[in-house]
One Martini backbone bead per residue (centre of mass of N, CA, C, O) as a GRO file, in nm:
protein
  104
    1UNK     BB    1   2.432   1.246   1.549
    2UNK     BB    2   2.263   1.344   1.312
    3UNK     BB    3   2.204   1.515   1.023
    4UNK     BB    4   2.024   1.600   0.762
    5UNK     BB    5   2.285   1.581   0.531
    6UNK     BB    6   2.339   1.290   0.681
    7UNK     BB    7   2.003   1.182   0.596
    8UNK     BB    8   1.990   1.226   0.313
    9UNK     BB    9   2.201   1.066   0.217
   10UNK     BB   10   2.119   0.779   0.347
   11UNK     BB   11   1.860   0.783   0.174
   12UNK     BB   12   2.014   0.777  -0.120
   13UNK     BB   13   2.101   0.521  -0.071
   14UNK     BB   14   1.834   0.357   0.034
   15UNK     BB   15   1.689   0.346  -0.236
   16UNK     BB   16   1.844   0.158  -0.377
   17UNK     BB   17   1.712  -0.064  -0.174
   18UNK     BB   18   1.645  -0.311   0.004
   19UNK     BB   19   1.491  -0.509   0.188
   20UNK     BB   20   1.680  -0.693   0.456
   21UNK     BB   21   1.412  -0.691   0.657
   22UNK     BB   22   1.178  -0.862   0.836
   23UNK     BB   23   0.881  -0.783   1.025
   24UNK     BB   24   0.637  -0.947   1.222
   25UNK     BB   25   0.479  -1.120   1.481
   26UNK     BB   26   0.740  -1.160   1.653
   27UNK     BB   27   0.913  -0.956   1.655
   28UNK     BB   28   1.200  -0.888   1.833
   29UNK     BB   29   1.406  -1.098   1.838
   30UNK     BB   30   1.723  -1.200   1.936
   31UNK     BB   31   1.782  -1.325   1.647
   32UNK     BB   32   1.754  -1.082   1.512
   33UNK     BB   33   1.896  -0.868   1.619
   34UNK     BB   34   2.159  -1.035   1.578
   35UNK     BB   35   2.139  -1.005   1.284
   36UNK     BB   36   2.095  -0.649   1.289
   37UNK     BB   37   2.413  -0.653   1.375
   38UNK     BB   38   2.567  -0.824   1.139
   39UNK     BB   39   2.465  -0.653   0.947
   40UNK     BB   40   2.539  -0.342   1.001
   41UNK     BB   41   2.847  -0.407   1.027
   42UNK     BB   42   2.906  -0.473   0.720
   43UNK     BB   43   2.698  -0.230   0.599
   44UNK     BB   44   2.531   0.025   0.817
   45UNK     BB   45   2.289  -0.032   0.632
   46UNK     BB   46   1.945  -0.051   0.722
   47UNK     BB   47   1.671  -0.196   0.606
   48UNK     BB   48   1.335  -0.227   0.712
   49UNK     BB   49   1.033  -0.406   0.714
   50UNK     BB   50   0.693  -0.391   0.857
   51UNK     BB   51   0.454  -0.577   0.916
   52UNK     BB   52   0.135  -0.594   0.945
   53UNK     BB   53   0.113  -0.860   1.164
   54UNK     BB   54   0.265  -0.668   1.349
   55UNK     BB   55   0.283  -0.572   1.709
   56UNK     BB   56   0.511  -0.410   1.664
   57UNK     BB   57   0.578  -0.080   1.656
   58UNK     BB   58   0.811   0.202   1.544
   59UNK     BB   59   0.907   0.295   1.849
   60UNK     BB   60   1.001   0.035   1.939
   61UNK     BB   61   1.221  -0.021   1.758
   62UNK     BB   62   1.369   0.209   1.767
   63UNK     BB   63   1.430   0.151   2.086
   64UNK     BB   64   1.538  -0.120   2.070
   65UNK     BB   65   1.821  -0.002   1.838
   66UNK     BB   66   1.941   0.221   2.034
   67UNK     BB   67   2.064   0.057   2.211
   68UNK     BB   68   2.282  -0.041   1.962
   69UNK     BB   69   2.353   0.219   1.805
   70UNK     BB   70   2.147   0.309   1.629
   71UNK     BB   71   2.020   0.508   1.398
   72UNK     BB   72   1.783   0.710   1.256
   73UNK     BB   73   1.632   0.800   0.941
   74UNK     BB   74   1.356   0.675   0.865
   75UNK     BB   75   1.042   0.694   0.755
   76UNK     BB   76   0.841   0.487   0.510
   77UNK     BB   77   0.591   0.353   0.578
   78UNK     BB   78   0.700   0.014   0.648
   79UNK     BB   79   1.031   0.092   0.632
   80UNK     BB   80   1.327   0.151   0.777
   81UNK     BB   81   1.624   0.323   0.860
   82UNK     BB   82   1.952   0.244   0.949
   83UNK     BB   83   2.248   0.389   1.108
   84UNK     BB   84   2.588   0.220   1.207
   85UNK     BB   85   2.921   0.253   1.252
   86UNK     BB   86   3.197   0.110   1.104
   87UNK     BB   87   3.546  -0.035   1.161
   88UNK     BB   88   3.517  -0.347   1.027
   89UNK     BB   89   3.533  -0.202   0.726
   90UNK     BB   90   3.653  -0.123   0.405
   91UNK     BB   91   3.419   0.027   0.353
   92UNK     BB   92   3.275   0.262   0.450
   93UNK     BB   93   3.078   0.537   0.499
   94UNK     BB   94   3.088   0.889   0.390
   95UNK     BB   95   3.006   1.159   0.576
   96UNK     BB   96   2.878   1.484   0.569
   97UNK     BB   97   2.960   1.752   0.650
   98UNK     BB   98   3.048   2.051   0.829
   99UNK     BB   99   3.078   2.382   0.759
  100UNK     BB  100   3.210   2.670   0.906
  101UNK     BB  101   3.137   2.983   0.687
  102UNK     BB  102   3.222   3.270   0.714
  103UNK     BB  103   3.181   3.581   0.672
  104UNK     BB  104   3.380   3.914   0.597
   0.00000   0.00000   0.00000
């Protein structure tokens, strides 16, 4: 699970970025899923945009890429971006942690 200063990191990256993918009327086919699969392990974050035509809402893509590991970081408009961690790229994205600093 995401922390919100890693969500917030996530987001300031993924403003640089087109979307990667647009869902239109098809809604979540097996082929696209196939695809925002093989795109995620490559580069970790997904933009992707839900045309207006589109019948699947939000929280259905939501729900259907949490299945496969997708972590949700945002929804702007008709954006949503989403990160899943890979070992299989050679520059992963390096998210920032937390540090309990206790104060003496």
């Amino acid at each position: 699970m995401l922390t919100p200063k890693q969500k917030a990191y996530l987001k300031s990256l993924a403003i640089k970025e087109k979307s990667n993918f647009q869902i239109g009327k098809e809604g979540l086919s097996e082929n696209l899923i196939n695809d925002l699969i093989n795109y995620i392990n490559k580069y970790e974050l997904l933009k992707l945009n839900v045309l207006r035509n589109s019948d699947t809402d939000f929280d259905e893509i939501k729900e259907e890429l949490s299945k496969y590991g997708f972590e949700f970081v945002e929804k702007k408009g008709n954006t949503m971006v989403f990160y899943r961690h890979s070992n299989k790229i050679k520059d992963p994205i390096i998210l920032p942690t937390t540090t309990n600093k206790s104060k003496k």
